[in-house]
SEVOFI-276604 format. One line per field, with one value per atom (N, C-alpha, C, O): residue number from 1; chain; atom name; x, y, z. Coordinates in steps of 0.1 Angstrom, whole numbers, plus 2048, in hexadecimal, padded with zeros to 3 digits. Atoms other than C-alpha are relative to their C-alpha. Layout:
! SEVOFI-276604
nr NUM,...
kette A,...
atom CA,...
c1 X,...
c2 Y,...
c3 Z,...
***
This chain:
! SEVOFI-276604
nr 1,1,1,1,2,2,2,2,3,3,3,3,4,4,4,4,5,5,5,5,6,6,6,6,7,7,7,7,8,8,8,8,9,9,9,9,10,10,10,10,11,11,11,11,12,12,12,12,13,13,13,13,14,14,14,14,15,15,15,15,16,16,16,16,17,17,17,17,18,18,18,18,19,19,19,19,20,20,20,20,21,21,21,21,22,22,22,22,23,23,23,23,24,24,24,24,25,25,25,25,26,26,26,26,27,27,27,27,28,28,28,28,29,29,29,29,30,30,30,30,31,31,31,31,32,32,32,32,33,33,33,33,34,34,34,34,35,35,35,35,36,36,36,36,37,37,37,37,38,38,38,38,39,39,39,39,40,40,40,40,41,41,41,41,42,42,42,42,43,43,43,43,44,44,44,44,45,45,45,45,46,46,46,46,47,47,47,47,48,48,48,48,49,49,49,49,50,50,50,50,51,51,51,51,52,52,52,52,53,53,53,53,54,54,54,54,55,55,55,55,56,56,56,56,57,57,57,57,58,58,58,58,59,59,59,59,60,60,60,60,61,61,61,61,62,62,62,62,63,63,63,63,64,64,64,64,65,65,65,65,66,66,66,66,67,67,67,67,68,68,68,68,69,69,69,69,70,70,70,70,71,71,71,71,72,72,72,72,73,73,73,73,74,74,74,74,75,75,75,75,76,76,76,76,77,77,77,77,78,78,78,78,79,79,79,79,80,80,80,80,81,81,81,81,82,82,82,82,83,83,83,83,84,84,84,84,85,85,85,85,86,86,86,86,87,87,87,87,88,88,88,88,89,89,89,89,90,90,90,90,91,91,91,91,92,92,92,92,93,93,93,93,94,94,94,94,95,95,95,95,96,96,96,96,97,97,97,97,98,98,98,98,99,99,99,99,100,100,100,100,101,101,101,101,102,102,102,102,103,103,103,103,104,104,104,104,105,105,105,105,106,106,106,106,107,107,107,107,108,108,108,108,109,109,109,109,110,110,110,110,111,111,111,111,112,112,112,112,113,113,113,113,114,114,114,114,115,115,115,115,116,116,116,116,117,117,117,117,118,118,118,118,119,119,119,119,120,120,120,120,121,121,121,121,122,122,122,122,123,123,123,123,124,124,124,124,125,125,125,125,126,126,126,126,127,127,127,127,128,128,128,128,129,129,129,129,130,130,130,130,131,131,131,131,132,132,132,132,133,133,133,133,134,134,134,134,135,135,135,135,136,136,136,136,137,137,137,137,138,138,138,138,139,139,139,139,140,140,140,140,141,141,141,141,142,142,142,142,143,143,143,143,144,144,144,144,145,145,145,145,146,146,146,146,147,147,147,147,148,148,148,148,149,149,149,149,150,150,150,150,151,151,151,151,152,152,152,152,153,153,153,153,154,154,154,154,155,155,155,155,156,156,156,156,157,157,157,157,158,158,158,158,159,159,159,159,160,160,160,160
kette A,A,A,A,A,A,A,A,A,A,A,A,A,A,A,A,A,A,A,A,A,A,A,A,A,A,A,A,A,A,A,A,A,A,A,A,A,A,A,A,A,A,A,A,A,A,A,A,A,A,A,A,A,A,A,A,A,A,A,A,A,A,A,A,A,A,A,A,A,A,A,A,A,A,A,A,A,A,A,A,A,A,A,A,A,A,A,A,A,A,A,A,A,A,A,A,A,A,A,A,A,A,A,A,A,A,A,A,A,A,A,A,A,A,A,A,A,A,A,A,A,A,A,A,A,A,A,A,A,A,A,A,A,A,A,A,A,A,A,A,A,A,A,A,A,A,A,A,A,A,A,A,A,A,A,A,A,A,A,A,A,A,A,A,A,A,A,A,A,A,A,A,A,A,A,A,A,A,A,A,A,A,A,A,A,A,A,A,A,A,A,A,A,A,A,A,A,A,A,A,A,A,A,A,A,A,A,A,A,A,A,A,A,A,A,A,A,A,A,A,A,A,A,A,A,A,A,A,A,A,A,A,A,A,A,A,A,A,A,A,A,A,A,A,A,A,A,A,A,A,A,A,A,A,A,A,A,A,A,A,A,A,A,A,A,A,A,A,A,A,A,A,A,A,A,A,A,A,A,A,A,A,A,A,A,A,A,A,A,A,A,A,A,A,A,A,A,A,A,A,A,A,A,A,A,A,A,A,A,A,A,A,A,A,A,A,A,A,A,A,A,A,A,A,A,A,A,A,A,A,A,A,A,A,A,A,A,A,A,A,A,A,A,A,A,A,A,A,A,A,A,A,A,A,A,A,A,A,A,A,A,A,A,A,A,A,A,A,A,A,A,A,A,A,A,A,A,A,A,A,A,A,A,A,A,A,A,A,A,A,A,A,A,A,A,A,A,A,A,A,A,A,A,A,A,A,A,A,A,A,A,A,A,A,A,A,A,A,A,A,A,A,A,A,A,A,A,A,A,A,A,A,A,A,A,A,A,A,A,A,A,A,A,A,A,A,A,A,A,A,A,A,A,A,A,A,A,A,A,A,A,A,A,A,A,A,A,A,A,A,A,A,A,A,A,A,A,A,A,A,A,A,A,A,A,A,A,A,A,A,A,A,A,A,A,A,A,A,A,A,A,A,A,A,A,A,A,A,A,A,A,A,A,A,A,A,A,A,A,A,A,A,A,A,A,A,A,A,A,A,A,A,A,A,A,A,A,A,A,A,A,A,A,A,A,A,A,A,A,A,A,A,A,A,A,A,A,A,A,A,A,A,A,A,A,A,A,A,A,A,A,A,A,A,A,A,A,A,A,A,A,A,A,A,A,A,A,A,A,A,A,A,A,A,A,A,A,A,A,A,A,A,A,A,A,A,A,A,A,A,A,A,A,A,A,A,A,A,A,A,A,A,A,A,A,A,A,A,A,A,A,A,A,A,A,A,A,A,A,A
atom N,CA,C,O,N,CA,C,O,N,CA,C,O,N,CA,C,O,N,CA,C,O,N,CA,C,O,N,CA,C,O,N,CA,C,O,N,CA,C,O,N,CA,C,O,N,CA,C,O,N,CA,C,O,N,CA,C,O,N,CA,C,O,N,CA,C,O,N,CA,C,O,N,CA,C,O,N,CA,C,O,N,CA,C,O,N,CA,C,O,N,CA,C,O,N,CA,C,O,N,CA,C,O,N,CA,C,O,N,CA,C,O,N,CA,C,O,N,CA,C,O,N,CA,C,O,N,CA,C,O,N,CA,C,O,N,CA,C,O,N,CA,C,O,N,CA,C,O,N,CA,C,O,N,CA,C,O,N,CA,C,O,N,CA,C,O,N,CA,C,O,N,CA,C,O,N,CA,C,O,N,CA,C,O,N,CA,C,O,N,CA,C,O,N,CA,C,O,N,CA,C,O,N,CA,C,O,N,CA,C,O,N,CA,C,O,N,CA,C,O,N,CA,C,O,N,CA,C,O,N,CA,C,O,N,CA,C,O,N,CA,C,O,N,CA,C,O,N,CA,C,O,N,CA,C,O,N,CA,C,O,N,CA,C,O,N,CA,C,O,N,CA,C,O,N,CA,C,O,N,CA,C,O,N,CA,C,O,N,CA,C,O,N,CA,C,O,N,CA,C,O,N,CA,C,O,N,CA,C,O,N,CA,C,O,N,CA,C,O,N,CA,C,O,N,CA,C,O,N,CA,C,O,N,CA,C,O,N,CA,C,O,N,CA,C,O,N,CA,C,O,N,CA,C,O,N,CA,C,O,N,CA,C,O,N,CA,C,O,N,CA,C,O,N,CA,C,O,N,CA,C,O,N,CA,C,O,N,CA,C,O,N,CA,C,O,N,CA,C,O,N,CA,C,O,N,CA,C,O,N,CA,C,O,N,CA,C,O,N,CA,C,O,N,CA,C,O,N,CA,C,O,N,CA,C,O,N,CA,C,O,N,CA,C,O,N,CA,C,O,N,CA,C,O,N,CA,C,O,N,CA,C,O,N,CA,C,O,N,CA,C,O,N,CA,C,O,N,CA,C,O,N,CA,C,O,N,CA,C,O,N,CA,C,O,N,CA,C,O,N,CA,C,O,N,CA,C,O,N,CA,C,O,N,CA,C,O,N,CA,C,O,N,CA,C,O,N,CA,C,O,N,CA,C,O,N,CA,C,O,N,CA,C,O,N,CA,C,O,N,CA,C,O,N,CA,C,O,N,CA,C,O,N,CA,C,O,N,CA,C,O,N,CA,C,O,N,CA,C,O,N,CA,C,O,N,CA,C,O,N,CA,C,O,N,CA,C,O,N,CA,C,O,N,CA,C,O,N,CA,C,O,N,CA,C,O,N,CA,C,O,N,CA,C,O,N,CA,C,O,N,CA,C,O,N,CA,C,O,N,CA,C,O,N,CA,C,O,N,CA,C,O,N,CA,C,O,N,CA,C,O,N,CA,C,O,N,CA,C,O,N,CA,C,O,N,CA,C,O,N,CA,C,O,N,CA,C,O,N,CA,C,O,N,CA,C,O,N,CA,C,O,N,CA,C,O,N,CA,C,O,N,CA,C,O,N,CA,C,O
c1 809,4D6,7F2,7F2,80C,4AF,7FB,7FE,809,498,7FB,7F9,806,48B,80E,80D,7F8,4AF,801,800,802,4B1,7F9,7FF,806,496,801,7FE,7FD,49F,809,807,7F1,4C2,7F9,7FB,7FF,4B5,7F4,7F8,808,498,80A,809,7F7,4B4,80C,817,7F3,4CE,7F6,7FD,805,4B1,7FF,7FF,807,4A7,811,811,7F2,4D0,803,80E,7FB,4D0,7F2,7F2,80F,4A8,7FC,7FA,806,49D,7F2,7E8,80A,482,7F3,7E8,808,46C,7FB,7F4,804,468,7F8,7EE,80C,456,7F3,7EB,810,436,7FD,7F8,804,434,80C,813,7F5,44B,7FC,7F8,800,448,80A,810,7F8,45A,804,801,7FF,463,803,809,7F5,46B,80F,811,7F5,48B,801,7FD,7FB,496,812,81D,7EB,4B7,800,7F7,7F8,4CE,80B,813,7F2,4EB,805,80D,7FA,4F3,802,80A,7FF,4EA,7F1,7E8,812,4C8,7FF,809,804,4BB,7F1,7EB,807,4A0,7FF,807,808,48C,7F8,7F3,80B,478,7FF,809,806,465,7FC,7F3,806,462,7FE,804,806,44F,805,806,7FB,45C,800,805,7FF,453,80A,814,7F7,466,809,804,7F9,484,800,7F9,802,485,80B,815,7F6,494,807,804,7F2,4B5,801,802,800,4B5,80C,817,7F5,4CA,809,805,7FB,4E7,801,803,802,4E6,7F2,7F2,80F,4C0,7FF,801,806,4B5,7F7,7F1,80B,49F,7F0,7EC,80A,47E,7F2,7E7,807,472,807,801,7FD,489,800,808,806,478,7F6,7EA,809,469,7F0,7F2,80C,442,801,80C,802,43A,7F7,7EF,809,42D,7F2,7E8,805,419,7F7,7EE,80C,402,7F7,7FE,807,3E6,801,803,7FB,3EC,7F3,7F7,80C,3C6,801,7FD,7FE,3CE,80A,80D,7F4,3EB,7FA,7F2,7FE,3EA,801,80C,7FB,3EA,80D,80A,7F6,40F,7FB,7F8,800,40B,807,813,7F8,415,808,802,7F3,436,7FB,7FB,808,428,7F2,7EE,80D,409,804,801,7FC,419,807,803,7F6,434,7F6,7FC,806,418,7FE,800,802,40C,80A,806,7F9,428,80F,813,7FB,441,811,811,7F2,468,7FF,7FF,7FF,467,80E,816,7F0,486,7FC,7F0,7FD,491,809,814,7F5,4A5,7FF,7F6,7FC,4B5,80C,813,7F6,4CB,807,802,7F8,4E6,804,809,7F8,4F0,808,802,7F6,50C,7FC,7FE,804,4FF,807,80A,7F3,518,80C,80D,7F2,53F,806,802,7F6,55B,7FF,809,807,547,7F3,7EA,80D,52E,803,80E,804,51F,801,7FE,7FE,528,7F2,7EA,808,50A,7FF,804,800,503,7F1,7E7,80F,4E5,801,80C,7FD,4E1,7EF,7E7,80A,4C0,804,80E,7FA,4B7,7F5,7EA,80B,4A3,7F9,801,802,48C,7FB,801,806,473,7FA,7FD,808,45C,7F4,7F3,808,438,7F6,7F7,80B,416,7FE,801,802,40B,7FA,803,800,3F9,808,807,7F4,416,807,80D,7FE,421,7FF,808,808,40B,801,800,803,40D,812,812,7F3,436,802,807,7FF,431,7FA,800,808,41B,80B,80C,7FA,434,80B,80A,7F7,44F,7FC,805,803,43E,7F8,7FC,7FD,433,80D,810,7F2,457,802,801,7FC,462,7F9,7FC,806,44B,7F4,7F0,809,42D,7FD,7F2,804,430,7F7,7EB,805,42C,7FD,805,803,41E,80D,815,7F5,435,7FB,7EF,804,433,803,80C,7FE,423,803,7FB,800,42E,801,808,803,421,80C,815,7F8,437,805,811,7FE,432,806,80F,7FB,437,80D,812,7F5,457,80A,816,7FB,463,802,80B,801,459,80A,810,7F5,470,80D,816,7EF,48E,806,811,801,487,809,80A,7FE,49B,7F8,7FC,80B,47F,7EE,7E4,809,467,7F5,7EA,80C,450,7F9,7F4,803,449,7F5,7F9,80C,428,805,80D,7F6,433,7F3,7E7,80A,423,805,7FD
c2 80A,706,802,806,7FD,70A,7F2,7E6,811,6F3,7F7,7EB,808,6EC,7F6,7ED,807,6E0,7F4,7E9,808,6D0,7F1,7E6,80A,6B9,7F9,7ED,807,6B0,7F9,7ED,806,6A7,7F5,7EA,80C,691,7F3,7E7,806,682,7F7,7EB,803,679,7F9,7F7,803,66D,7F4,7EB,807,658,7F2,7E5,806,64C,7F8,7F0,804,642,7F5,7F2,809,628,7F8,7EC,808,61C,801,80C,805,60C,80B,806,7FC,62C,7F7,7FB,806,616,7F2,7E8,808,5FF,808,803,7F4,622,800,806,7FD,61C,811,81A,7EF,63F,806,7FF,7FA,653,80A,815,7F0,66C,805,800,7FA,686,80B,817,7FA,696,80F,810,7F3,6BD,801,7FC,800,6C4,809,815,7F8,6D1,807,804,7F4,6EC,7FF,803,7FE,6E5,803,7FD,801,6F6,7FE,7F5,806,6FB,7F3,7ED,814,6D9,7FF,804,805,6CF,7F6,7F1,810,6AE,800,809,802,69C,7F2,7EE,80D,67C,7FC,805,803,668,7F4,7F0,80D,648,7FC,802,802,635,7F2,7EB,80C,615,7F9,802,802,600,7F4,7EC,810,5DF,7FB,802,808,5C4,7FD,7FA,805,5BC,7F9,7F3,80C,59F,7FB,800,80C,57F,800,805,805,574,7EE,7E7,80D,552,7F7,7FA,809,539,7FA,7F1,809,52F,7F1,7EA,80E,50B,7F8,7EE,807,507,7FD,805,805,4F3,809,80F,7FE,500,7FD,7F1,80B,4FB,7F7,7F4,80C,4E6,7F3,7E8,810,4CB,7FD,7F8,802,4CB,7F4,7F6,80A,4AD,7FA,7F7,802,4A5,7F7,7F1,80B,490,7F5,7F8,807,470,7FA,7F5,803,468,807,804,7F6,485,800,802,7FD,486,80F,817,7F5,4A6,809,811,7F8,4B5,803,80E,800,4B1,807,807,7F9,4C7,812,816,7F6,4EC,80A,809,7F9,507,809,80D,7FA,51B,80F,814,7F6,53B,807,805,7FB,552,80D,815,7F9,565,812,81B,7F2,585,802,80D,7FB,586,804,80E,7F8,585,80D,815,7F5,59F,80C,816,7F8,5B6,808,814,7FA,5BA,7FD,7FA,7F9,5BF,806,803,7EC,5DF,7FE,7F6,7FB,5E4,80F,817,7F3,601,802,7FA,7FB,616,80B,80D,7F6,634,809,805,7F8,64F,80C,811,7F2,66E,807,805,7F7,686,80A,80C,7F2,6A2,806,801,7F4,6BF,80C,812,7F7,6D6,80C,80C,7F3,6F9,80C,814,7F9,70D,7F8,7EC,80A,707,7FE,803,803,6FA,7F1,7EC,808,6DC,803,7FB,7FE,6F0,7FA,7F8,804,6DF,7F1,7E9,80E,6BD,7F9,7FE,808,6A2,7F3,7EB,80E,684,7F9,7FF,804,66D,7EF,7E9,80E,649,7FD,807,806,62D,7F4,7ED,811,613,7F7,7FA,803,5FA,7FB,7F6,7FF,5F8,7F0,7EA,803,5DC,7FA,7FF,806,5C4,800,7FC,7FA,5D1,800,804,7FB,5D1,80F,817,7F4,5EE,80A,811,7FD,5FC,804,80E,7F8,5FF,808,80D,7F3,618,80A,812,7F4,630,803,80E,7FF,626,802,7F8,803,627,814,81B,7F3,64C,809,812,7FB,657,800,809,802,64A,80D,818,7FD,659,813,81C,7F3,67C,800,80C,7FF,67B,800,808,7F8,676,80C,813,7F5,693,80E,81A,7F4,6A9,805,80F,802,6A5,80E,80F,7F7,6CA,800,804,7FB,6CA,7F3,7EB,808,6AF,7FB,802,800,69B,7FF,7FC,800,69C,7F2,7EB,80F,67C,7FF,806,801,674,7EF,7E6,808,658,7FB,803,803,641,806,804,7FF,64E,812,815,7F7,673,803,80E,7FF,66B,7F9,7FA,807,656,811,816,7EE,67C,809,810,7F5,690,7FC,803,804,67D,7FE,7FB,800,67D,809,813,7F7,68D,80A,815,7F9,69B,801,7FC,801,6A1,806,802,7FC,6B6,7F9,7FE,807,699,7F5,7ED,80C,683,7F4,7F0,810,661,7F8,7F7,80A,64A,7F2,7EA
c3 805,8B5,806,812,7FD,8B6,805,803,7FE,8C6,7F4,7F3,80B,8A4,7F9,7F1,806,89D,804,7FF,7F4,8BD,7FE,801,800,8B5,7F5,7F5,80A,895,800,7FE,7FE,89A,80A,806,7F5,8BA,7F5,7F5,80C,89E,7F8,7FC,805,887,809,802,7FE,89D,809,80D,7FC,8AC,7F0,7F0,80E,887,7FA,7F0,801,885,809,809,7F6,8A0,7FD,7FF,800,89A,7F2,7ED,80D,878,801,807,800,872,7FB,800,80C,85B,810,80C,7FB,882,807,80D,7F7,893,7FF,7F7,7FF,89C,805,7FF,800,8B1,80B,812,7F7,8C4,808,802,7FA,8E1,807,810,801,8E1,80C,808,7EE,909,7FB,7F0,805,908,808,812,7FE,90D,810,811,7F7,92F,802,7FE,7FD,938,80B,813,7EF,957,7FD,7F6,801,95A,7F7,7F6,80B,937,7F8,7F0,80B,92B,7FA,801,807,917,800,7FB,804,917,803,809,801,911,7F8,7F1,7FF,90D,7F5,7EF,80D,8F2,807,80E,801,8F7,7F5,7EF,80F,8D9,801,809,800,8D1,7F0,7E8,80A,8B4,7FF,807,803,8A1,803,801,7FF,8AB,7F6,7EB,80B,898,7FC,804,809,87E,80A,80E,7FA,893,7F7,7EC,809,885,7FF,809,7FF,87D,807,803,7F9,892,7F6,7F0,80C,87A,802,7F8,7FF,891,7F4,7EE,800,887,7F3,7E9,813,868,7FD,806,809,84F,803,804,7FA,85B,7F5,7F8,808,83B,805,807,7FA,849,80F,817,7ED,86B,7FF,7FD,804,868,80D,818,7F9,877,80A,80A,7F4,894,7F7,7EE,80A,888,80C,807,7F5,8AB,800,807,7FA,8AA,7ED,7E2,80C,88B,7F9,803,806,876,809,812,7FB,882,811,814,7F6,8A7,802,80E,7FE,8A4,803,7FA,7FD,8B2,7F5,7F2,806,89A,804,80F,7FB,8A0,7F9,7EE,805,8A3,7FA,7FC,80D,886,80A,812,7FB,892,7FC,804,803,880,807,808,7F7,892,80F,815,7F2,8B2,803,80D,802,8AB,7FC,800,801,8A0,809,808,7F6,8C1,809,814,7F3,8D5,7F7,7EB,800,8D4,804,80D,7F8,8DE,802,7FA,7FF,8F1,803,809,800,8EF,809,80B,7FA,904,7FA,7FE,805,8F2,807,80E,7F6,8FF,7F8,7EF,807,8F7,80D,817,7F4,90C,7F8,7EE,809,8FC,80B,815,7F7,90D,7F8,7EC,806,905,802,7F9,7FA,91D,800,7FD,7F7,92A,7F4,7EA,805,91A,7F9,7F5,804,90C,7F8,7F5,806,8FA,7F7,7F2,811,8DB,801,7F8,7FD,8EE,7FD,805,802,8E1,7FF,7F6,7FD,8ED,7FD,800,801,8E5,804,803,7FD,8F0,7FA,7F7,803,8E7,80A,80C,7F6,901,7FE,802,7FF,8F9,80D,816,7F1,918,802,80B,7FF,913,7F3,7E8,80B,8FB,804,810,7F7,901,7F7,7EC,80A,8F5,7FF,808,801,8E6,80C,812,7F1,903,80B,812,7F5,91B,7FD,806,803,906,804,808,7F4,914,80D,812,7F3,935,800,807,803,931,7FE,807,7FE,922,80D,811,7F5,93E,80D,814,7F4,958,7FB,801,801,94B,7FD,7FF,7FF,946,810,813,7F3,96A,80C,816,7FB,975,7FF,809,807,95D,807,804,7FC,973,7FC,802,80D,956,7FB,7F5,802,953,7F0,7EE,812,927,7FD,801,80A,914,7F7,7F0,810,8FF,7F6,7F7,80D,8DB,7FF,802,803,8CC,7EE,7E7,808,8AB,7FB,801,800,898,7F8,7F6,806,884,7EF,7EB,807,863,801,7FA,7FC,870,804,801,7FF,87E,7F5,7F8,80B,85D,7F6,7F0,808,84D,804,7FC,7FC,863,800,803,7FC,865,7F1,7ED,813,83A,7FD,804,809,822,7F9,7F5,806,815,809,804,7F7,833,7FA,7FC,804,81F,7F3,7EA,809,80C,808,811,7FB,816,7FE,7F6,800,81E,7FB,7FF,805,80B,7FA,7F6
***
């Protein structure tokens, strides 16, 4: 198996556990070899999931007003989509691949989600985590619609 497969398969088996269409951007760690094993790392940032609605909670047309407070004196509530905009679930994905031994071809992949995060700590999230890694190489950043393209059926297809 080639690195180019490598990364696809981990792309895809990423895009199998995470709604791609919530990818804002993904980076993508290089892969390190120990001892017949490969693995490697991705940090991915990803719109918040749609809440689930409480099946206790009413409807909230029959949420009925306060009659003590004048309508104008009331607070605007902030809109749920605006907030969710700016902030991120960052995940952690990874992958092992057995390349030697009596377990070659063994692949394992897990997703964790780490965190709920403005965008910004993204960066600082990748940075850390490529200074652990030793920050020899650059990870690969791929934006959301780029990784919606590779994990496609039809990757040489412009996403539009």
């Amino acid at each position: 198996m080639t690195t180019v497969d490598t990364r696809e398969r981990f792309l895809r088996a990423i895009a199998e556990r995470l709604s791609p269409e919530r990818v804002e951007e993904l980076h993508l760690f290089p892969p390190l070899r120990q001892g017949g094993i490969e693995s490697a790392v991705a940090v991915i940032a990803a719109r918040l999931a749609p809440a689930e609605p409480l099946a206790d909670a009413p409807p909230l047309e029959a949420a009925e007003p306060e009659a003590a407070e004048p309508e104008a004196a009331k607070p605007e509530p902030a809109e749920p989509e605006r907030i969710e905009r700016h902030r991120l679930t960052v995940y952690r994905a990874h992958y092992r691949l057995v390349l030697k031994g009596p377990e070659r071809g063994t692949w394992d992949v897990g997703l964790i989600e780490e965190a709920d995060a403005p965008p910004p700590t993204v960066g600082v999230v990748v940075r850390g985590v490529h200074e652990r890694a030793g920050g020899d190489d650059e990870p690969e950043r791929l934006s959301g619609d780029a990784f919606r393209i590779a994990v496609s059926d039809r990757p040489w297809a412009a996403a539009g």
